[in-house]
C-alpha positions in Angstrom: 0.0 0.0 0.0 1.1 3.5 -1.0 0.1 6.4 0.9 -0.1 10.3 -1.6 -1.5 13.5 -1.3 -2.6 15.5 -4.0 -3.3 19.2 -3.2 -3.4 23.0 -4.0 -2.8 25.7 -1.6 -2.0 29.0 -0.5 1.5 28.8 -1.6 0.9 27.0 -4.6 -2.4 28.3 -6.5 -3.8 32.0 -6.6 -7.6 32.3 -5.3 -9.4 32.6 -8.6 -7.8 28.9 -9.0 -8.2 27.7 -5.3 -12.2 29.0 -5.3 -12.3 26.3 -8.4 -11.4 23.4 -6.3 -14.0 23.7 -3.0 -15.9 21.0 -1.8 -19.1 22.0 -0.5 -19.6 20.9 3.2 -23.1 19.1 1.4 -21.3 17.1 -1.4 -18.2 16.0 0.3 -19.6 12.3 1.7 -20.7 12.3 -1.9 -17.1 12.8 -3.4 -15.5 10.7 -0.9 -17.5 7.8 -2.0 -16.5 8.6 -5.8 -12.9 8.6 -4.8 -13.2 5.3 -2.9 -14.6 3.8 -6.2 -11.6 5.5 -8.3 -9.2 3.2 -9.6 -6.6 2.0 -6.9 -7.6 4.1 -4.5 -7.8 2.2 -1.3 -8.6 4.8 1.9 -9.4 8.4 1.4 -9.9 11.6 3.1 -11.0 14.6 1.7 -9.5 18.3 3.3 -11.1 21.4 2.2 -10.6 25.0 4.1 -10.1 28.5 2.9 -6.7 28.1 2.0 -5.8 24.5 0.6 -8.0 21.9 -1.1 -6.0 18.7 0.2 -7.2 14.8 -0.9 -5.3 12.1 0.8 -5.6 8.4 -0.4 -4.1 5.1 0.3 -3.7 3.2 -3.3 -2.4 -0.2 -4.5 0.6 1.5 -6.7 1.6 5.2 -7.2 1.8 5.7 -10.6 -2.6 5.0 -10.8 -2.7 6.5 -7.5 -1.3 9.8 -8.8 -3.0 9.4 -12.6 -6.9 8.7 -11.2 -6.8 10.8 -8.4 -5.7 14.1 -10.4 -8.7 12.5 -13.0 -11.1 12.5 -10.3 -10.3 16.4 -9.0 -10.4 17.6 -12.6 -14.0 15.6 -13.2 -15.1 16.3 -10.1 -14.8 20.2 -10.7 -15.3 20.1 -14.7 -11.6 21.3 -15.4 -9.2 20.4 -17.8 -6.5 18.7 -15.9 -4.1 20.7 -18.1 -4.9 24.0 -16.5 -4.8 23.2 -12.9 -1.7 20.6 -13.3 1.2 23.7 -12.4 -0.5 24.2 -9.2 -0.8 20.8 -7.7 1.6 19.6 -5.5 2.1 15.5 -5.0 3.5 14.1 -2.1 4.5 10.2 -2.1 4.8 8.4 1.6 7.4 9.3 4.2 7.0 12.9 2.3 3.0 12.4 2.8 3.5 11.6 6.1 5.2 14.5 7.1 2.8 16.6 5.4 -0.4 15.7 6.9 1.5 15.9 10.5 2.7 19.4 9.6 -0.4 20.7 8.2 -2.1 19.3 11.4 0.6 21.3 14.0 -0.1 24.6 12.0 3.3 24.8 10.3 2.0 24.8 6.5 -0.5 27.4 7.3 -0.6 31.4 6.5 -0.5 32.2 10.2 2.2 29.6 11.8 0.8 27.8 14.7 -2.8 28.6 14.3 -4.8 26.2 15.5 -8.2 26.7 13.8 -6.4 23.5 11.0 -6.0 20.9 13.8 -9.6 21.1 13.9 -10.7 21.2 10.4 -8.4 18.3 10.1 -10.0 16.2 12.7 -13.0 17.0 11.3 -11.9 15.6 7.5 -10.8 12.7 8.9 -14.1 12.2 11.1 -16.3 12.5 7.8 -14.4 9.9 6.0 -14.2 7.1 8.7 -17.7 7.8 9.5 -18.0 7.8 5.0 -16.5 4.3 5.8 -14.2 5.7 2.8 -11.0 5.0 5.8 -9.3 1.6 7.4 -6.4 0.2 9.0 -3.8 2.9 7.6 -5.6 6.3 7.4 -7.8 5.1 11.1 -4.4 5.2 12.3 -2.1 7.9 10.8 -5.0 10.7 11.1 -5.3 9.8 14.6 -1.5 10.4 15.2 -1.6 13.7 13.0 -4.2 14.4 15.7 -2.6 13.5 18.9 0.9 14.7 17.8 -0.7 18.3 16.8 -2.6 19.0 20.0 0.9 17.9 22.0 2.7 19.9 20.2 0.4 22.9 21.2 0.7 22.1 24.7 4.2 21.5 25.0 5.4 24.7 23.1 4.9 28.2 22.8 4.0 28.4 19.3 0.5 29.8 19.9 1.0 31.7 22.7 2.2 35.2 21.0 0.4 37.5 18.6 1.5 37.3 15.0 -1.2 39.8 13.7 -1.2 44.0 14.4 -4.4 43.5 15.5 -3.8 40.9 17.7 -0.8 42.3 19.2 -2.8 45.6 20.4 -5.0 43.1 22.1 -2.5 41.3 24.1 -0.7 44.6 25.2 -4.3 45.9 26.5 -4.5 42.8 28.4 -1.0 43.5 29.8 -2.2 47.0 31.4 -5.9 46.0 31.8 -6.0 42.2 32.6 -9.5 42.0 31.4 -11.7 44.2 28.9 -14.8 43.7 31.1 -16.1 46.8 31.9 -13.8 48.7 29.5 -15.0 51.4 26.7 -13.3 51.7 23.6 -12.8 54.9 21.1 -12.4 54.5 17.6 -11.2 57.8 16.2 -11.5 57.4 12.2 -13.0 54.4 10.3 -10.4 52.4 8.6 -10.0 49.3 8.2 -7.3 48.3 10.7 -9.0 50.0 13.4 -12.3 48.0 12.6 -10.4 44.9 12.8 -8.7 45.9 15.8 -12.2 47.3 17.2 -13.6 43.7 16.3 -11.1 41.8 18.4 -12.1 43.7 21.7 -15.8 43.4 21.2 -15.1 39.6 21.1 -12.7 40.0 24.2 -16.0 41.7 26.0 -15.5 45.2 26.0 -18.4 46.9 27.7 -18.7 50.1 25.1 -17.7 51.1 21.5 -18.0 54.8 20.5 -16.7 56.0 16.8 -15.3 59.5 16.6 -15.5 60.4 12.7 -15.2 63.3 10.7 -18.6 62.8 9.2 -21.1 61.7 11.9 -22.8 58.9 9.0 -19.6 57.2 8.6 -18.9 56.9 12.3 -22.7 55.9 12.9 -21.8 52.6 10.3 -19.4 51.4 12.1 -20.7 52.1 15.5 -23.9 49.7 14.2 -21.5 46.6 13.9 -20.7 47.0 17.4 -23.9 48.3 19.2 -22.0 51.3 19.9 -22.5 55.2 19.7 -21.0 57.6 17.3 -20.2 61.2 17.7 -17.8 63.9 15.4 -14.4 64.9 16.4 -15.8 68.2 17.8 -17.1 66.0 20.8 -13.5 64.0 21.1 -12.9 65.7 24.3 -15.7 64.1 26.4 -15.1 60.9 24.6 -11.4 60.9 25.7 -13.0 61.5 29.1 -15.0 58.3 29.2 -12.8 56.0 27.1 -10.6 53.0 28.5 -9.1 51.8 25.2 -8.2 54.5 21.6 -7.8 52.5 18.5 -7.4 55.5 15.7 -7.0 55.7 11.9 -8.5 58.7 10.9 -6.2 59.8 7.9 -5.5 63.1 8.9 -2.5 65.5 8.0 -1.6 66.4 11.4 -2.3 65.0 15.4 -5.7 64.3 16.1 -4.8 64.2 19.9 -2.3 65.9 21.4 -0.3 66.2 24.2 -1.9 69.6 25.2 -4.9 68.4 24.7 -4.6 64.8 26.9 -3.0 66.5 29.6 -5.8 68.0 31.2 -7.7 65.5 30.3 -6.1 63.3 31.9 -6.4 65.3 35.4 -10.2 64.8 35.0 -9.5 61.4 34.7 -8.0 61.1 37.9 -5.3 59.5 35.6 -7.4 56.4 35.5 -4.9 53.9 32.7 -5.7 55.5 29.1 -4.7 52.4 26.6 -3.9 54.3 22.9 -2.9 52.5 19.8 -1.9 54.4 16.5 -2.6 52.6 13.0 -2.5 54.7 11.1 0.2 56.5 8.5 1.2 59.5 9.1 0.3 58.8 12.9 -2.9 60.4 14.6 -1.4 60.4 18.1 1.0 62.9 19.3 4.4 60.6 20.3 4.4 63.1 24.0 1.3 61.5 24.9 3.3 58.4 26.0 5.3 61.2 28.6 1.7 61.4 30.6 1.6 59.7 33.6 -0.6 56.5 32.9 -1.0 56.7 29.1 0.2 53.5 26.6 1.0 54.7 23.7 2.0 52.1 21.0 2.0 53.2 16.8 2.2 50.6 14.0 6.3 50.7 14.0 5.5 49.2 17.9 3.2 46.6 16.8 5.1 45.2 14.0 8.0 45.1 16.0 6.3 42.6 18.8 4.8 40.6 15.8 8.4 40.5 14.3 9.8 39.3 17.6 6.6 36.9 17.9 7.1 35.6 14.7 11.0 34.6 15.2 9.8 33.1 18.7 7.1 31.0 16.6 10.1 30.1 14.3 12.0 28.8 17.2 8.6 26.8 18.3 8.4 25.3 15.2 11.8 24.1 15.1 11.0 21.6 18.2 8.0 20.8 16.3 9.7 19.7 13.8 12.2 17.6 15.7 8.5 16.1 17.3 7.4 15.2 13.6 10.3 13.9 12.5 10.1 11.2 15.4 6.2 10.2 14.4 7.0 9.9 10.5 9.6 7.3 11.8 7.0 5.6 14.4 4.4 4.9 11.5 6.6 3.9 8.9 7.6 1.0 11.2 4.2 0.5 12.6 3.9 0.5 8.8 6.3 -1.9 8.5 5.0 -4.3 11.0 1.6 -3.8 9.7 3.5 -5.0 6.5 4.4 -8.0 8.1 1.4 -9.1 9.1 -0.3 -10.7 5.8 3.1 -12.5 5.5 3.3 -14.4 8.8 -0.5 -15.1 8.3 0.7 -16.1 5.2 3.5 -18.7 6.5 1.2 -20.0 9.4 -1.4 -20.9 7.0 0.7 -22.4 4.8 2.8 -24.5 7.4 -0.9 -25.5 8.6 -2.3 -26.5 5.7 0.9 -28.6 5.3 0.4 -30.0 8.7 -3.4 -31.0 7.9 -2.6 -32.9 5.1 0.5 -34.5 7.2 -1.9 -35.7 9.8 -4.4 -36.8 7.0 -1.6 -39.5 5.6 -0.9 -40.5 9.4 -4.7 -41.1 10.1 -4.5 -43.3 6.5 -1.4 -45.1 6.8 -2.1 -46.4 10.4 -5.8 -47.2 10.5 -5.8 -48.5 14.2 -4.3 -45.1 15.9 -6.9 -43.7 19.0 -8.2 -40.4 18.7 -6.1 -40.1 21.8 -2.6 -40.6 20.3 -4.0 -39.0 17.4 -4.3 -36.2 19.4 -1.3 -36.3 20.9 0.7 -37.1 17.4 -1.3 -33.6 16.4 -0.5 -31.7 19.1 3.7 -32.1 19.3 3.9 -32.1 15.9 1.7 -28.0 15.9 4.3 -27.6 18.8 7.6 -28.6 16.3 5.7 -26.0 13.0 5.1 -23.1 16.0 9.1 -23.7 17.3 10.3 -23.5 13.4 8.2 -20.5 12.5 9.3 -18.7 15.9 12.7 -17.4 15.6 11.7 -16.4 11.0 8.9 -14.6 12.6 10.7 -12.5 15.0 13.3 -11.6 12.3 11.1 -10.7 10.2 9.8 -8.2 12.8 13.0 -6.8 13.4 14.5 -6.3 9.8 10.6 -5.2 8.1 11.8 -1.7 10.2 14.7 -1.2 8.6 15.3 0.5 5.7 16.2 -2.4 3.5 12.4 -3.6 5.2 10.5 -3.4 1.7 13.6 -5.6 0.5 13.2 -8.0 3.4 9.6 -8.8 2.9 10.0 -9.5 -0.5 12.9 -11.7 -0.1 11.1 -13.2 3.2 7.8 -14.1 0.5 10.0 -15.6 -1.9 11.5 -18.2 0.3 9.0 -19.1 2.0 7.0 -18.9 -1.7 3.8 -17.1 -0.2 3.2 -15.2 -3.6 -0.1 -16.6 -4.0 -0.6 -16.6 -0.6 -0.1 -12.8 0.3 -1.8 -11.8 -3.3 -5.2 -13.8 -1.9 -5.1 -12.1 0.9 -4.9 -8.8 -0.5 -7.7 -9.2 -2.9 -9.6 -9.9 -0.2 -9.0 -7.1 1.7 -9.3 -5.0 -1.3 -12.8 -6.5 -2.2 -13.8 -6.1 1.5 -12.9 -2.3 1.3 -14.5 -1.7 -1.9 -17.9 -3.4 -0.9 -17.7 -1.4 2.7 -17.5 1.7 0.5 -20.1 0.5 -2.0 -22.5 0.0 1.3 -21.8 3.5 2.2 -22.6 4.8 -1.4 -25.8 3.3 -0.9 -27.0 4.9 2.3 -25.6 8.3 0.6 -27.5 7.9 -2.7 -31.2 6.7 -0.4 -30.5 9.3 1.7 -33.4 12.3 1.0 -32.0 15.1 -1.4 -32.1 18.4 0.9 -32.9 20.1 -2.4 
């Protein structure tokens, strides 16, 4: 078995080709049981988010894995496989491997770390087992990815610090504040920046949002998104009075708040903590307000600075992470391995056993007059002498299949013991069993009510 990924992402595709390859949440048990049917595909899981469209399968050889796969995106999405074929990235076993476990720590994704992937992952991979479209491999390398991404999390920093402007304003307020509860917040201007900045505290429970504008309509739009109050600059003096928290981005040539202006202020205020962060370009806040006795001042050259220091720390994170990844692709590729194993020493007991049935059949002829007591006996030792041969083979076997010769090994081990047949049986077997379990689960998805 042979385990690929075929995807497009961020890195690799612009958006007007991404938005091309999106499963709907609605068709996807559909499309998973289309993929099962494809052509040597074996296991399969579908992963679809905003920035990469991501289909894993386990197939019977490569070269049909890779050609029906990349068939079925291109059918499934009515495109020439010609014009999405520069953007698609394949990735072959150990490389697979790695991959998935990296996608699922947050490492391949726009915004290091993030964890909002582990669960989209988990997610992907709960579809397609419940699908039935997953078995022995893909049951147990997604729940690795899984278990090794949420350690990682918890055993380094990398999602601790703020990687966004945004995002670093908010932590720095919760330096000074400890808690937006109870908190107002002035917006002074309506860009974007500020909005997103303004969105951020609302979610992190800030009690009041007032919008300072130029033009009272604009400020009364954005105040609406926040069930806040608006007012013009002409009023900024009483809003300064009442606000905890001063996101601004107004545009303007000059200081929209200076220190002249704060200092008194600030008296009225009984020098209650005033928390002031300056988006925008050229900045809105006079730099001397930061001289005031219990004013934070921080401008966008401040912010990016803490997300470029964030960002190297997150670097350093994902080193360990790394390391931690490194160690699991090893782990399944011997579990692999082993797994690998298993159809040959199945193969070689059944073949020793058949051997010994046909033994015992002879016996049982050429000496009539035996009990079914020494029979039994005569059976028994002789099991015993087959179970001591096959012992020490087996356990070699074991050992070596982990290697990296192991693909070698097995073939080598099959050839001796001439369990060609044997093994190829048993695979069609399990093929057929995972093609009908698949075929069950078409069923129930095609009787299932249309919610058209």
């Amino acid at each position: 078995m042979e385990i690929l990924v075929l995807g497009l992402n961020y890195k690799t595709a612009p958006v007007e080709i991404r938005e091309k390859f999106t499963f709907q949440d609605d068709s996807t048990p559909r499309a998973l049981h289309l993929l099962s049917q494809t052509k040597s595909v074996v296991e399969c899981v579908i992963l679809g988010t905003c920035n990469r469209t991501e289909i894993y399968v386990v197939c019977d050889q490569l070269h049909t894995g890779r050609f029906y796969t990349r068939n079925f995106l291109a059918e499934w999405f009515g495109v020439e496989r010609e014009s999405f074929q520069e953007y698609l990235y394949i990735k072959e076993n150990s490389e697979a491997i790695e991959h998935l476990f990296r996608v699922t720590c947050g490492l391949d994704s726009m915004v290091m770390g993030e964890t909002q992937i582990l669960g989209q992952v988990r997610n992907a991979f709960f579809l397609a087992r419940e699908q039935k479209t997953t078995g022995t491999i893909f049951n147990t390398l997604f729940q690795q990815a899984i278990t090794l991404a949420k350690r990682a999390h918890t055993e380094t920093g990398i999602g601790q610090n703020a990687v966004s402007v945004s995002y670093a304003a908010i932590e720095l307020g919760k330096k000074i504040f400890g808690s937006y509860r109870d908190k107002a917040v002035l917006i002074l201007g309506a860009g974007k920046m500020s909005e997103l900045t303004a969105k951020h505290l609302h979610a992190n429970g800030v009690a009041r949002v007032r919008v300072a504008n130029r033009t009272l309509e604009r400020a009364q739009q954005l105040a609406r998104k926040f069930q806040g109050d608006a007012c013009t600059l002409d009023h900024l003096a009483e809003a300064l009075l009442e606000a905890d928290i001063v996101i601004s981005s107004t545009g303007a040539a000059g200081y929209v708040v200076t220190y002249e202006q704060l200092k008194p202020i600030m008296k009225q205020r009984k020098h209650r903590p005033l928390f002031m962060v300056d988006i925008a370009v050229p900045r809105d806040l006079d730099p001397r307000l930061n001289d005031l006795e219990n004013v934070y001042l921080y401008d966008i050259d401040d912010l990016e600075g803490i997300v470029e220091s964030n960002l190297r720390e997150r670097a350093q994170e994902a080193e360990r992470i790394a390391e931690m990844i490194s160690e699991e692709v090893v782990a399944f590729q011997n579990w692999l391995h082993t797994l690998g194993v298993v159809p040959l020493i199945s193969a070689l007991r059944e073949k020793a056993f058949v051997i010994h049935a046909e033994a015992m059949r002879k016996i049982e002829n050429k000496l009539p007059d035996l009990t079914e007591r020494e029979l039994h006996i005569i059976r028994k030792h002789t099991r015993g002498i087959i179970n001591q041969l096959l012992h020490d083979p087996v356990v070699r076997l074991k050992e070596l299949a982990v290697q990296k010769s192991g693909d070698e090994v097995l073939e080598l081990f099959s050839t001796i013991f001439a369990l060609e047949d044997v093994v190829q049986r048993r695979r069609e077997e399990a093929k057929w069993e995972a093609q009908k379990r698949a075929a069950r689960g078409k069923e129930k998805i095609l009787a299932a009510p249309s919610k058209e």
